[in-house]
C-alpha positions, 0 to 999 in steps of 0.5 A: 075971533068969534065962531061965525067969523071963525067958521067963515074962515073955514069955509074961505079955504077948507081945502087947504086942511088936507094932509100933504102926504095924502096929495099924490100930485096937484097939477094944472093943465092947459095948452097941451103942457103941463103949467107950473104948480101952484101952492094951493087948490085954489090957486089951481083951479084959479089958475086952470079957469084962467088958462082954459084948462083943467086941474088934477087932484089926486089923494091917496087913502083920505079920510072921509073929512079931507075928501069933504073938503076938498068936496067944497071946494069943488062943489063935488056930490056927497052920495059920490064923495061917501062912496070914494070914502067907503072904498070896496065898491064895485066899478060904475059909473054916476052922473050928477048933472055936469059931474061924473063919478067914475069907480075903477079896480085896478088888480096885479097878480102877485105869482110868488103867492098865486094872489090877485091884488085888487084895489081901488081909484075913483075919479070925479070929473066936473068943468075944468078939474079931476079928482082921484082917490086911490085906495090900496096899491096900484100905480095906474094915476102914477103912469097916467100922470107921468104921460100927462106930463110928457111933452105934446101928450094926445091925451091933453085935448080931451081935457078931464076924459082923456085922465078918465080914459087913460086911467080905464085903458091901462086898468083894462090891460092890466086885466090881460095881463093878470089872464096871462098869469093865471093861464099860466098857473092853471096849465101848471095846475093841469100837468101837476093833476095829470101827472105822474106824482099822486099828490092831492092838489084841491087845496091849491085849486081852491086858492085859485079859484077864490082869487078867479072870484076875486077878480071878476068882482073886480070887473064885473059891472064895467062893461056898461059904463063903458058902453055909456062912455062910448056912446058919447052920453056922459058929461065932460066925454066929448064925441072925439073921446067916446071913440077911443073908449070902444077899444077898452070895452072890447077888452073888457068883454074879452078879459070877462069870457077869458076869466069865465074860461079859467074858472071852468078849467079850474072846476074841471081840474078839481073834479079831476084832482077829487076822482084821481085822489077818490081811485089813489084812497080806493087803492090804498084800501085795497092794498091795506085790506090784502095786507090785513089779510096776509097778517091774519093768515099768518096769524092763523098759521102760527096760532095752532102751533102757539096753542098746542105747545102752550097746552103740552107745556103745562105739565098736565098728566095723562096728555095723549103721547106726553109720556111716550117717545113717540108722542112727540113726533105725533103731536110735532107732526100735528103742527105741521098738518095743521099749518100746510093745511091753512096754509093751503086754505089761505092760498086756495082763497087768495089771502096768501 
């Protein structure tokens, strides 16, 4: 075969090059049901534009050359497939003509490990067919696919926008849930804090909060494409589906402040977590100071005997009351008048 009838061939079937294990489900849709499944994309989309429906790719983790052919197939804009490919990108949504591309971050929190695990699904939207590309682990496409499935499901009479709205819908409600838990761990936090153990708990917070940042990142920017979806100005959304599209905005707005909330409960914790810990070391150098004080009081109080004894115990002639009985006595009773007298002193200025 020569390479441009060789190429030709390529091009004649490029979406049949893509891995089956990166293909989560390949569905038709038409008449309120799910059709039988077909071998290929192109038998579904042909099978779709028969039935006056709509097909349904979804892809898992592709390589930038699957999701190119699956592109050509559908005619699919590059600037969109490169960012589906690229992942890590912030939610939005773009119109390209009759096309839509939307970015959605779908999060859990994991609570043994206090982390929020934010992933990624983007869907393209054109006449007659939706593609996902889901990055990470999430099961948001998994439980839209499964009510797609259902018999008689609402969701079929809005064609491509009700994949679209359910998809964003249970991303938005995953986001309350995940509220949910981090209220949970900061009133954890909170009593830990205010409690009676002393413990320093900043590195706990920190945590936190960086995963608080995480997850507005994973939001931030999706209140506007909503806002474009509800007001009806987006291709393949009709009026009947912009509708349902104003309740997940709401929710997001709410999830948003409810997140604002948290960060500010975190930063008043940590300052309160920095000044109880400041007053525990502050304390503790005071008690270390008292205790250094007593030490070298008592120090003070056996060095004079120390010092007296050492020196009569070297024998020396001619020391005062060495040779005499009485000399012992004197220089005894010496000891102890030095002793109370510092003994006094120390007490008077409070290092005892």
């Amino acid at each position: 075969m020569s390479d441009t009838a060789r190429h030709a061939a390529d091009a004649e079937a490029p979406a049949e090059h893509v891995r089956p294990e990166i293909v989560i489900d390949l569905g038709v849709y038409a008449d309120g049901r799910r059709l039988p499944d077909e071998p290929s994309l192109r038998d579904a989309i042909r099978a779709a534009r028969d039935a006056g429906g709509f097909v349904w790719l979804g892809l898992a983790n592709p390589t930038e050359a699957e999701v190119v052919e699956v592109a050509h197939e559908l005619d699919l804009p590059e600037l969109a497939v490169e960012d589906a490919v690229t992942a890590h990108q912030r939610p939005k949504l773009e119109v390209y003509g009759d096309q839509v591309f939307v970015v959605l971050r779908p999060v859990r929190y994991v609570d043994r490990r206090e982390v929020v695990d934010v992933a990624e699904v983007a869907l393209f939207l054109g006449p007659g067919f939706v593609v996902t590309v889901r990055h990470g682990h999430n099961d948001v496409m998994q439980r839209v696919r499964r009510e797609l499935d259902a018999p008689s499901s609402e969701l079929l009479a809005f064609g491509p926008a009700g994949v679209l709205y359910r998809a964003a819908d249970l991303v938005v409600d995953d986001y309350e849930s995940v509220v949910t838990d981090l209220d949970v761990d900061v009133d954890e936090i909170e009593d830990e804090v205010f409690g009676p153990d002393e413990e320093d708990h900043s590195q706990r917070i920190y945590r936190l909060k960086e995963e608080v940042a995480s997850f507005r990142r994973a939001i931030a920017g999706l209140a506007r494409p909503l806002e474009l979806l509800t007001a009806g100005r987006v291709p393949q959304v009709t009026a009947g589906a912009a509708e349902y599209f104003r309740d997940v905005h709401d929710h997001v707005i709410r999830a948003q402040e409810s997140i604002d909330v948290i960060d500010r409960q975190l930063t008043d914790v940590l300052e309160a977590n920095t000044a109880r810990v400041t007053m525990v070391q502050n304390r503790i150098g005071l008690q270390q100071n008292s205790d250094m004080r007593k030490i070298s009081a008592w120090a003070a109080m056996a060095l004079v005997p120390t010092l007296i004894a050492g020196i009569y115990g070297m024998n020396v002639r001619n020391l005062p009351g060495a040779d005499s009985s009485a000399g012992f006595v004197v220089v005894l009773a010496v000891m102890v008048t030095a002793c109370v007298g510092l003994y006094t002193a120390f007490r008077h200025n409070g290092w005892l």
